[in-house]
C-alpha positions in Angstrom: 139.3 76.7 83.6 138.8 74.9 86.7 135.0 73.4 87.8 134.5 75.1 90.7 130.9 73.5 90.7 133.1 70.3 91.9 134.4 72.2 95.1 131.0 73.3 95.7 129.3 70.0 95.4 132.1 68.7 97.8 131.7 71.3 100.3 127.7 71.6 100.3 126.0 69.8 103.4 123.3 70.0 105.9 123.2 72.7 108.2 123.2 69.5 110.6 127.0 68.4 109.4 128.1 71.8 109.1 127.1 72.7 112.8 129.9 70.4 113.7 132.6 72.6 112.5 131.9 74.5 115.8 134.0 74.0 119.1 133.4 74.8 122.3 134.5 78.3 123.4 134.3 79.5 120.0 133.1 83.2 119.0 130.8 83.5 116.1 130.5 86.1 114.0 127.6 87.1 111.2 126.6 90.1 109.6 123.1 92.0 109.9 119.5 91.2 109.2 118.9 88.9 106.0 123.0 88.4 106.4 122.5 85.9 109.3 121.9 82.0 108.6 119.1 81.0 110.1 119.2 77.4 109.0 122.7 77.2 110.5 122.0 79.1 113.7 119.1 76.9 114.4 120.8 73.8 114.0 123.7 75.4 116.3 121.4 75.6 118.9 120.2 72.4 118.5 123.8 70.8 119.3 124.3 73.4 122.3 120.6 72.1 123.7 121.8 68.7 123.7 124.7 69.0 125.4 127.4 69.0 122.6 128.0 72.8 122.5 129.1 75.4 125.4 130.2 78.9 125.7 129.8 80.0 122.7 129.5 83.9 121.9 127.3 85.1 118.7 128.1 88.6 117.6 125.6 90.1 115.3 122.9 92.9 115.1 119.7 94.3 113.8 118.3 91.1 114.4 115.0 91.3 112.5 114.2 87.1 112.7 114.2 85.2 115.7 117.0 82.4 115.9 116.4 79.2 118.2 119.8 80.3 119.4 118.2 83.1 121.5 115.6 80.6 123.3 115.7 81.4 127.2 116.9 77.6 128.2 120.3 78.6 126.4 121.3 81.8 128.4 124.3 80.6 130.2 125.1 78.3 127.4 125.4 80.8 124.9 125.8 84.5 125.2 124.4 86.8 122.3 126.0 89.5 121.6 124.6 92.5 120.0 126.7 94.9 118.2 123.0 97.1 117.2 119.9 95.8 119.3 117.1 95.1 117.0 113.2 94.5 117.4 114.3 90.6 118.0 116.8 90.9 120.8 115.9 93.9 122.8 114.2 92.9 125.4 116.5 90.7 126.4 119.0 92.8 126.2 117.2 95.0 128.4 116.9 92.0 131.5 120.0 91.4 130.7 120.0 88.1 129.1 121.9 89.0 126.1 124.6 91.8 125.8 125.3 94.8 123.8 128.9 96.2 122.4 129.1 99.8 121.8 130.5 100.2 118.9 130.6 102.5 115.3 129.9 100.6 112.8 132.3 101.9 111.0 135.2 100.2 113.9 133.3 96.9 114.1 135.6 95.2 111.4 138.7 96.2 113.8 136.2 95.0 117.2 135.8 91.9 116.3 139.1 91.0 114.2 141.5 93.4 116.5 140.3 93.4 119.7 138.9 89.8 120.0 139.4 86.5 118.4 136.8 85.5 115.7 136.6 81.3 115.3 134.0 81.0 113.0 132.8 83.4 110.6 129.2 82.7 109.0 126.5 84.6 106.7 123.7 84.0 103.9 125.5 84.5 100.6 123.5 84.6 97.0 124.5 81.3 94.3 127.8 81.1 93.3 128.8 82.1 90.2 130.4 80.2 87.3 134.2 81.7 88.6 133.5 80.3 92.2 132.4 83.5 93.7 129.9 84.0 96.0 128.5 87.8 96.7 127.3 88.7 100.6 124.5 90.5 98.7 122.5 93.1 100.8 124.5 92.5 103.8 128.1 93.4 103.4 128.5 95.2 106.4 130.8 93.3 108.8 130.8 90.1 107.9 132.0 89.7 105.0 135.5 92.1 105.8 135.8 89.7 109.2 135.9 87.0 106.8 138.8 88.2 104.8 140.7 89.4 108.2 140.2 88.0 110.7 141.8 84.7 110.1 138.8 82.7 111.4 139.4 78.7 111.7 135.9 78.3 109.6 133.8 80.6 107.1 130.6 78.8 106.7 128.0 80.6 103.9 124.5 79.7 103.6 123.1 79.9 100.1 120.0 81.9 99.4 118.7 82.3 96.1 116.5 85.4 97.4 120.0 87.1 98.1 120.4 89.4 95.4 124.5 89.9 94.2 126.0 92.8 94.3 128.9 94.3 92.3 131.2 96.1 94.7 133.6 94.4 97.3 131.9 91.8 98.9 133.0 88.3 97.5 133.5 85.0 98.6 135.5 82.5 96.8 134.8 79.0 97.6 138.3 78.4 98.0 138.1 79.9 101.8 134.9 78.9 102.8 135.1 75.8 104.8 131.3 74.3 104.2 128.3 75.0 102.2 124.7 75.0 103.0 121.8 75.9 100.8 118.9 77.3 102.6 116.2 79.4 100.0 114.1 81.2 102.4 112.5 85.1 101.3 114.7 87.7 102.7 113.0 89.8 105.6 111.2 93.1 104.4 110.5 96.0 106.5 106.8 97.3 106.5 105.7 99.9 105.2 106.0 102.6 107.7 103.5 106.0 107.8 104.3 109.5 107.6 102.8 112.1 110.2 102.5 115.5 109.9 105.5 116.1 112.1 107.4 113.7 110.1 106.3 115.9 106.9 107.1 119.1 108.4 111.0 118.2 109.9 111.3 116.4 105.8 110.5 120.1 104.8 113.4 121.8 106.5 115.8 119.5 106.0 114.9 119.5 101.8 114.9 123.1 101.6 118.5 122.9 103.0 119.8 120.2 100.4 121.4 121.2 97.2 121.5 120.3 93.7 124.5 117.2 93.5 124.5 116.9 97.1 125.4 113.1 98.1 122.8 111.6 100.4 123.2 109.4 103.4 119.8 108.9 105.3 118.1 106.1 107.4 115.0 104.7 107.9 111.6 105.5 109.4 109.3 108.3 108.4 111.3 111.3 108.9 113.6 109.8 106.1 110.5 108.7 103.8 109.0 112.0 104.7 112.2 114.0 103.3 112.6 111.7 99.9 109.4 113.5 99.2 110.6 116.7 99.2 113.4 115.9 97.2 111.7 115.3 93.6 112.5 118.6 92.5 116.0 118.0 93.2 119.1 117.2 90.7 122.2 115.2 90.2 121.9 113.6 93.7 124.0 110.6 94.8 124.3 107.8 97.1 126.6 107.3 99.9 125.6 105.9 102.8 125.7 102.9 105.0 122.0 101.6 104.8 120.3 101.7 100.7 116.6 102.0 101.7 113.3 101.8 99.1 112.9 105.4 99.2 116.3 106.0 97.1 115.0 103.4 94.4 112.0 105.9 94.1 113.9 109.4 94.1 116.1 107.3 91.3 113.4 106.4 89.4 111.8 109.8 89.5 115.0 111.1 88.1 116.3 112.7 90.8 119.4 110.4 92.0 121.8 109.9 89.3 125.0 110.3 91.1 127.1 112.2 88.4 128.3 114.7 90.4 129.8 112.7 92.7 133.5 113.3 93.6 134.5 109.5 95.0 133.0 106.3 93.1 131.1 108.7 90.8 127.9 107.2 88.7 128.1 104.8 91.5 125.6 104.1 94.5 127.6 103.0 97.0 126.1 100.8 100.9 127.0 98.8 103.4 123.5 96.9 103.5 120.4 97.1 102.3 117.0 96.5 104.2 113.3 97.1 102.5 111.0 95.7 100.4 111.4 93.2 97.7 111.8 96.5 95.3 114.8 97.7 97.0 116.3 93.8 96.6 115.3 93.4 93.2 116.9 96.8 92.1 120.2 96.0 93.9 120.7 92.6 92.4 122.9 92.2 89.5 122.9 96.1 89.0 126.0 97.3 87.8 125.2 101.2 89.3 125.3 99.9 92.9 128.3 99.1 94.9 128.1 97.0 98.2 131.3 97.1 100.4 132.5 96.6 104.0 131.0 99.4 106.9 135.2 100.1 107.2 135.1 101.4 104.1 131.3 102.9 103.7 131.5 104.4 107.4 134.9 105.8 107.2 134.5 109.6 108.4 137.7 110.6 105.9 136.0 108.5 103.1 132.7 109.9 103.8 134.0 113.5 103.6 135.2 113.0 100.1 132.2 113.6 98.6 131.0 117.0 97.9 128.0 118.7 99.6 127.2 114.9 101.7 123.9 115.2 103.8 123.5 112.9 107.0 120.2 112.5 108.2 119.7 110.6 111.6 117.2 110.3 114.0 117.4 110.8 117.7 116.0 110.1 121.0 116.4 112.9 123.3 118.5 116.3 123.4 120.1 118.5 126.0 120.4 122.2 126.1 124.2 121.9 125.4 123.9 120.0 122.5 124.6 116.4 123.3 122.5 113.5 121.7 121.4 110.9 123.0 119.9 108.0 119.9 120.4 104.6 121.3 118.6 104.2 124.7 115.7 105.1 126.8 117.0 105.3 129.8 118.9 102.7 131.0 117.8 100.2 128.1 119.5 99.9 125.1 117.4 100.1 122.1 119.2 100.4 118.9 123.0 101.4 119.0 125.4 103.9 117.8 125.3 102.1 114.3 126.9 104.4 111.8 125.3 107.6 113.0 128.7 109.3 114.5 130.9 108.1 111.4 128.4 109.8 109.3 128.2 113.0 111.8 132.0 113.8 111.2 131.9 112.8 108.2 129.7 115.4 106.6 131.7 117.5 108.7 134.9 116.7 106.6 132.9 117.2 103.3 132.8 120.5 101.5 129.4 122.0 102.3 128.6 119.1 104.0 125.3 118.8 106.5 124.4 116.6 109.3 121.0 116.4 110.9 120.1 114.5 113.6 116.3 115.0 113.8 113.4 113.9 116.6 110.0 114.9 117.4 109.4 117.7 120.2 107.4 116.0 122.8 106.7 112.1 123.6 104.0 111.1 125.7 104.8 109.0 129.0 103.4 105.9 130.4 100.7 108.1 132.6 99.4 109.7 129.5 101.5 113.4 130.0 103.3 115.1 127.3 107.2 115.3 128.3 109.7 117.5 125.8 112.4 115.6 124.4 114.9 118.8 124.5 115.9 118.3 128.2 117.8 120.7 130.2 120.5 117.7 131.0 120.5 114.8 129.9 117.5 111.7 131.6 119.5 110.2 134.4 121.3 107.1 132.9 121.0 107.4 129.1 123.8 107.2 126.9 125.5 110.1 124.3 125.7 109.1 121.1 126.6 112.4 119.3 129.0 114.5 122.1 127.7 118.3 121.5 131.5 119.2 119.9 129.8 117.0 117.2 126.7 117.9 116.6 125.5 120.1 113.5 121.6 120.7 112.7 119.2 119.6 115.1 115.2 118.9 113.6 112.0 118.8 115.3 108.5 119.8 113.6 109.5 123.3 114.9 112.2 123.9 112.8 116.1 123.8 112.8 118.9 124.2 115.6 122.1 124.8 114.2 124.2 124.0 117.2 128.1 123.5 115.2 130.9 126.2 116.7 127.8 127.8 119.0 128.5 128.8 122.6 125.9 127.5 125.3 123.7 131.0 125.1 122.9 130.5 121.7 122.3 127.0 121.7 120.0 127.4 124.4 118.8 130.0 122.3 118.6 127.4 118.8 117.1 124.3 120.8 114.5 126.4 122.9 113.2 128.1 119.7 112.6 124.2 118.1 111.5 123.2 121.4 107.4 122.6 121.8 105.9 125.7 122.9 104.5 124.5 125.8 108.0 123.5 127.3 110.1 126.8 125.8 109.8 128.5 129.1 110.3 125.8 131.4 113.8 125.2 129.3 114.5 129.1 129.5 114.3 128.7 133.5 115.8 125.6 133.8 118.7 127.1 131.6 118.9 130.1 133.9 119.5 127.9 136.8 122.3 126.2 135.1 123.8 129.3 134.3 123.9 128.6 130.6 121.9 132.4 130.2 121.9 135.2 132.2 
């Protein structure tokens, strides 16, 4: 059997050498969160401060670290490129600094292999193993499917021992990867994040709605905490879903997930990328019941509806009284991105007995201190659709649930008013009036 351990030792170098594999012009791709080098990046920057590097484009997303590559004195020098804002780019995104791509995350193999040209593909990757493999870990997403596609000139991996590996399909051979770089820094974990009544009441409706062996895709925040806690009386649930979050570790170790009654990749969990706590990283790794592949197989709506009874949970941002959603901006300002939420939508749709719900709270309070309802009668005057109202299933506020799905306009006025917060229900009945969506 061939040492592989003698390719790697004559492939590892500094993130200093292996910045020089860059060119000019080039567009650089990396995965999501813990997924992105940050040794690499930094030195990157470091050759494009001095003078050595220009134009480049980084595509990535849910940036949860700060990069020197997103200092001010590089705009113009280097354009970052968002494909999901996160709490590290978005205000530059919103003065327009950086950039956003809207995109499903489900298409974002195909956006940046299809419909641009990808010249260097990089990403934090866990030790290699004794066959020369190297697993993209907790961030598969995609990165690691752009690498096997998109016929980059470089793949250049950063080596984390904190990166936990993954069975699934996700692996790097060290055959394709054109430098090495070890860089053991902890992976980024999300705080812990508190549940409020309203959170607890919306978790209610949705788990009185989910069935024994129903196959669970659901997000992050504390609506999705909040409805993991109404689950523990539940059986035989599975896993399918883009993101693997702390809370399905706990309904797992309560019992409750086991994923035997799944139809597709039964007794299997199977993500896209994972983002927690140390628990959720430490369950993952080397765990033979979890399987991490690319978003273009995890997000696919056909794929997605081949499971039995699969429940999508989302959150979003604001509502109109036809039904559209809006989950990605305030406004004009981009604040998250489509992500996965719409290949998860019409996926459930696909699935027998399948359920989407796309849940927010009532009412948000404004920058002068009033309450303002976040079921609208139109949607707020530059903000984005995310879900088109042809799409949309279950709606969830802390006053119950909207089921919108093959409605006409009277009775979703009807649905969305009766969740709406009381003290907005008949300013929505008049303002539907005058649209002529009710007599």
């Amino acid at each position: 059997m061939r040492d592989w351990q003698e390719d790697y030792k004559r492939k590892l170098t500094t993130a200093e050498d292996a910045a020089r594999f860059f060119a000019n012009g080039d567009l650089i791709v990396a995965p999501l969160s813990n997924g992105q080098p940050t040794a690499l990046a930094n030195a990157v920057a470091k050759r494009v401060s001095q003078g050595e590097l220009f134009d480049l484009t980084y595509v990535s997303g849910v940036d949860v670290r700060w990069f020197d590559l997103y200092q001010p004195d590089l705009v113009g020098k280097v354009l970052i490129d968002c494909g999901f804002v996160g709490p590290a780019t978005r205000h530059w995104v919103g003065q327009g600094l950086f950039t956003y791509t809207p995109c499903r995350l489900g298409e974002t193999v195909d956006m940046v292999s299809q419909c641009r040209r990808a010249d260097v593909v990089v990403m934090v990757v866990s030790p290699m193993d004794k066959h020369g493999f190297f697993s993209t870990g907790c961030n598969v997403d995609w990165g690691w499917e752009t690498a096997k596609v998109a016929n980059a000139r470089h793949i250049i991996v950063e080596v984390n021992e904190n990166m936990p590996r993954t069975f699934g399909s996700n692996h790097l051979h060290i055959s394709e990867i054109s430098a090495v770089i070890e860089n053991h820094i902890p992976l980024f974990e999300l705080p812990e994040i508190p549940i409020t009544p309203a959170d607890e009441a919306v978790g209610h409706y949705i788990a009185d709605m989910i069935e024994d062996g129903s196959c669970l895709q659901i997000g992050i925040g504390g609506m999705p905490n909040a409805i993991a806690n109404f689950l523990v009386d539940k059986k035989e649930l599975g896993i399918h879903s883009e993101m693997l979050t702390d809370t399905m570790v706990d309904l797992y170790e309560q019992g409750v997930v086991t994923c035997n009654r799944k139809n597709l990749n039964p007794y299997k969990w199977i993500g896209s990328f994972a983002l927690g706590t140390r628990k959720l990283y430490d369950f993952i790794d080397d765990n033979p019941l979890v399987e991490m592949h690319s978003t273009k197989y995890v997000n696919d709506p056909y794929i997605i509806g081949l499971n039995d009874n699969l429940i999508s949970v989302n959150a979003t941002l604001e509502v109109d009284l036809t039904g559209q959603c809006a989950s990605e901006a305030i406004a004009f300002k981009q604040y998250t991105g489509t992500g996965g939420q719409l290949d998860f939508v019409q996926g459930a749709w696909r699935s027998k007995g399948g359920k989407s719900f796309l849940t927010l709270y009532s009412t948000y309070t404004d920058k002068e201190g009033n309450l303002q309802s976040k079921i609208v009668p139109t949607m707020t005057n530059g903000i984005y659709t995310t879900v088109s109202r042809t799409d949309v299933q279950y709606v969830v506020t802390e006053y119950g649930v909207a089921n919108l799905k093959g409605q006409n306009l009277r009775t979703r006025v009807k649905e969305l008013v009766r969740i709406a917060h009381p003290d907005f229900r008949d300013w929505l009945e008049f303002e539907a009036r005058k649209l002529n969506f009710i007599p």
